[in-house]
Each structure stands twice: as structure tokens, then as C-alpha cells.
PASEBA-1860 file (N, C-alpha, C; in nm, 3 decimals):
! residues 86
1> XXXXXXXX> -0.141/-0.693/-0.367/-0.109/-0.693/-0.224/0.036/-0.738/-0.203 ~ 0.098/-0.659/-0.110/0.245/-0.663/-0.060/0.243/-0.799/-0.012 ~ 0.389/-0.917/-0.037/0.373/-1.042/0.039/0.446/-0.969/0.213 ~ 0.387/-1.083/0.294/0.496/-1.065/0.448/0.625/-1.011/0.365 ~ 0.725/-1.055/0.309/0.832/-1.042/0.301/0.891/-0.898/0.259 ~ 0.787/-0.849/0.194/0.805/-0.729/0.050/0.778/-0.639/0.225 ~ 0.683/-0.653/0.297/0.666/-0.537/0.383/0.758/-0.545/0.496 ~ 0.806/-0.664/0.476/0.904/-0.624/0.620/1.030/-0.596/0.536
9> XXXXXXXX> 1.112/-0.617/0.477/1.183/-0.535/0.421/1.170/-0.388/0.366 ~ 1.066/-0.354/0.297/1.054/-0.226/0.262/1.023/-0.149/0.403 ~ 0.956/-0.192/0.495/0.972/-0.170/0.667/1.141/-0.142/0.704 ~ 1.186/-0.200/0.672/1.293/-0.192/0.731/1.381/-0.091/0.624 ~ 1.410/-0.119/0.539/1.486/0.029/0.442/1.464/0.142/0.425 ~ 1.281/0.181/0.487/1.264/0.267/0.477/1.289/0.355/0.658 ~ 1.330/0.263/0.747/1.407/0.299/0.850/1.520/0.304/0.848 ~ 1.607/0.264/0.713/1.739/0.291/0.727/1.832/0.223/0.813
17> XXXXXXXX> 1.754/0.067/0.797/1.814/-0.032/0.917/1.859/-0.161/0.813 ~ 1.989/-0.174/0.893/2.038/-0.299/0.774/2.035/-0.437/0.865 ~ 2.052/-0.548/0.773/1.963/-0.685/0.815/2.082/-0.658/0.971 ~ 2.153/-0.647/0.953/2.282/-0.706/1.046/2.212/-0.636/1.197 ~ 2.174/-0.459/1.203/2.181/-0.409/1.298/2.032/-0.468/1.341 ~ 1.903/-0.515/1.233/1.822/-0.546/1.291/1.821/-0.667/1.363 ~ 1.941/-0.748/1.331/1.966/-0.890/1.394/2.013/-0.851/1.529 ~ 2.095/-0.724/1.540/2.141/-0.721/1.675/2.005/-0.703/1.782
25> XXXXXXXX> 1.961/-0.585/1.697/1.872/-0.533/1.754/1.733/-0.652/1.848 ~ 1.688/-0.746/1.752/1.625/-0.811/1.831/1.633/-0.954/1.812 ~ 1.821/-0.985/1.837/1.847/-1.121/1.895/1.760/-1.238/1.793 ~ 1.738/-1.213/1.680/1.703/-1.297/1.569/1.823/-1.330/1.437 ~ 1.865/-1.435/1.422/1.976/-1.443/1.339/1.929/-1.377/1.232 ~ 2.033/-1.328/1.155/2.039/-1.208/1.013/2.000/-1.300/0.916 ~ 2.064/-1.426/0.875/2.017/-1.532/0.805/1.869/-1.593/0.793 ~ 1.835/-1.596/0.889/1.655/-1.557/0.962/1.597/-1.486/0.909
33> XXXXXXXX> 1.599/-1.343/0.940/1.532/-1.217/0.867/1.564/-1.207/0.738 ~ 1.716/-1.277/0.692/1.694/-1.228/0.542/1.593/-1.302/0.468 ~ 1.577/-1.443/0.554/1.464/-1.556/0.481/1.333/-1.492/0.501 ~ 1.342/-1.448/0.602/1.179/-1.376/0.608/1.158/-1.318/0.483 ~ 1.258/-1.196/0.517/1.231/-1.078/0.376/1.211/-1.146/0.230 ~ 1.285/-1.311/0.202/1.255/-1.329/0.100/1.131/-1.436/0.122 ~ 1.071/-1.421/0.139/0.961/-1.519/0.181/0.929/-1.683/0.202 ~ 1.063/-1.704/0.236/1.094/-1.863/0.308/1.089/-1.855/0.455
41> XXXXXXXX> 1.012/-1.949/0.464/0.980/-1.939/0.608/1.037/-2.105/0.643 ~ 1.127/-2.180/0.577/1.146/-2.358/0.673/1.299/-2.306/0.719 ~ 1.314/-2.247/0.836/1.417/-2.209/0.846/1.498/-2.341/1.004 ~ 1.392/-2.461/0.970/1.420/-2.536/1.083/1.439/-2.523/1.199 ~ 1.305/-2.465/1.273/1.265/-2.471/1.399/1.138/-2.486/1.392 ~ 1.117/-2.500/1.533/0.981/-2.474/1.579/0.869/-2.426/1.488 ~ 0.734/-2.459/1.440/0.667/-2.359/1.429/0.650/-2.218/1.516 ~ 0.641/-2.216/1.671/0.624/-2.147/1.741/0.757/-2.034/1.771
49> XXXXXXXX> 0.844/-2.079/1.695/1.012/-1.987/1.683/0.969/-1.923/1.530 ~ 0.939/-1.983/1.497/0.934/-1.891/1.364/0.806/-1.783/1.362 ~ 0.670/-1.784/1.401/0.615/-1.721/1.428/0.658/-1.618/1.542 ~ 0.715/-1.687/1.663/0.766/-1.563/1.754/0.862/-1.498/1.702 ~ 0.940/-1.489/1.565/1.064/-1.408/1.551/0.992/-1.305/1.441 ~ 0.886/-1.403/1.363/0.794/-1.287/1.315/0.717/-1.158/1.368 ~ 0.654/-1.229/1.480/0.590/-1.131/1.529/0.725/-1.030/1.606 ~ 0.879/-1.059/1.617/0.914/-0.964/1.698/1.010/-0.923/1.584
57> XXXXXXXX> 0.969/-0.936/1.527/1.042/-0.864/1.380/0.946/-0.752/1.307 ~ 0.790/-0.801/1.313/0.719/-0.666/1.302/0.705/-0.582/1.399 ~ 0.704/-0.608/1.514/0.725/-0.504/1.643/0.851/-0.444/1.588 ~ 0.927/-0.492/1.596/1.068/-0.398/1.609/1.047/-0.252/1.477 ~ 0.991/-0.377/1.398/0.989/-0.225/1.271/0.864/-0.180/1.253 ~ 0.762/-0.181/1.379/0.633/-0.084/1.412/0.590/-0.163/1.297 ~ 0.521/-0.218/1.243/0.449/-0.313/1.159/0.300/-0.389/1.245 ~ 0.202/-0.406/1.226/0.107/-0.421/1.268/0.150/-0.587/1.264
65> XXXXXXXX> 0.197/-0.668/1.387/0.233/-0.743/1.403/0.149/-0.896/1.374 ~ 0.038/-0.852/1.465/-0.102/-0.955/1.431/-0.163/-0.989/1.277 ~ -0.100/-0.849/1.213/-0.171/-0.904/1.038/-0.042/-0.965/0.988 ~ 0.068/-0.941/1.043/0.186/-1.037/0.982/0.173/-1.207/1.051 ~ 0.109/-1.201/1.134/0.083/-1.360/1.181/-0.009/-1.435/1.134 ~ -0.131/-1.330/1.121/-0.249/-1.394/1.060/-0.228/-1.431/0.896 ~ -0.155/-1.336/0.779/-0.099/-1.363/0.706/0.012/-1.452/0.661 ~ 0.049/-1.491/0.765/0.137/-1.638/0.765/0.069/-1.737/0.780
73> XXXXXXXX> 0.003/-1.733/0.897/-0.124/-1.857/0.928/-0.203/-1.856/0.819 ~ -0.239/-1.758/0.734/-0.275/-1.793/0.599/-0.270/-1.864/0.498 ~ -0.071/-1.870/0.511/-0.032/-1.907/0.401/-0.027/-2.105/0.423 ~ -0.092/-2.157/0.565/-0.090/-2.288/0.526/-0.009/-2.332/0.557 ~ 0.112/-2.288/0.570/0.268/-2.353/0.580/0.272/-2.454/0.700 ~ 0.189/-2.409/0.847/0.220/-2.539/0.968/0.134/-2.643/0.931 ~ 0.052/-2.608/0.870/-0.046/-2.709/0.822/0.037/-2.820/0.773 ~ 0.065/-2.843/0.644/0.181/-2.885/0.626/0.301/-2.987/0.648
81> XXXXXX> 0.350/-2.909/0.791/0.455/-2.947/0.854/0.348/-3.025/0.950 ~ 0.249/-2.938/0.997/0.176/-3.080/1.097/0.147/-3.208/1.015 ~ 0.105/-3.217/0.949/0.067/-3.324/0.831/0.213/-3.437/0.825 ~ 0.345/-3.373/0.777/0.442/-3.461/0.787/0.466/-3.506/0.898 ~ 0.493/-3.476/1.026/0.500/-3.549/1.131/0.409/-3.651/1.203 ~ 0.309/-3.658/1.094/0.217/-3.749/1.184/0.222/-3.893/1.117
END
């Protein structure tokens, strides 16, 4: 199975869209998406910023948005971060 990262990049090359124009495109820093694509997600914000740039990062590249969230929420990661702040 493809990770988040492997499909939103291969999503995106196979549109012929480079990190830069997809950064323009939906107001998510390029540095951002490239972490996505490589599958780091502590890009220091919000849980709720990083999930919203996900989900508008699979919209943008027609990606079934909800299995890219639920597949993050998978991976445990706010869990985690809720755990250290307490």
C-alpha cells in the first residue's frame, strides 16, 4: 500500500504540477507540501493546520480527500502530540 506521501506526489506529477505552482495554487507553503510528499508531518502548527492543508492538498489534486485524513488519523501522530502537552 501507497504511504499519504507516495500518493500525493505521484498525484501531483502525474498532473504535471510542480511543488511551487501547487503552493501557489492553494496558498499552502511549498516547504509544507514537500514535507507532506515526504511523509513528515511536525511541520509546527496546529494539529488542525496540518490536517486542513492535507485535506486541501488532496482536493486540489482530486484525491479522495477523507481517506487521506483518515489515513493520517491512522498514523497516531496527534495522539502523540496530545500526550506531550499534557
Amino acid at each position: 500500500m501507497q504511504s499519504i506521501g507516495e500518493r500525493l506526489e505521484e498525484a501531483r506529477k502525474r498532473k504535471g504540477i510542480s511543488i511551487r505552482e501547487a503552493a501557489e495554487a492553494t496558498k499552502i507553503r511549498g516547504d509544507y507540501l514537500h514535507k507532506f510528499e515526504g511523509n513528515q508531518y511536525d511541520i509546527r502548527l496546529p494539529e488542525i493546520y496540518v490536517r486542513g492543508f492535507l485535506r486541501s492538498y488532496a482536493n486540489y489534486l482530486k484525491l479522495p480527500a477523507e481517506k487521506i485524513i483518515s489515513d493520517y488519523n491512522a498514523l497516531g501522530l496527534n495522539e502523540s502530540k496530545r500526550s506531550l502537552s499534557r
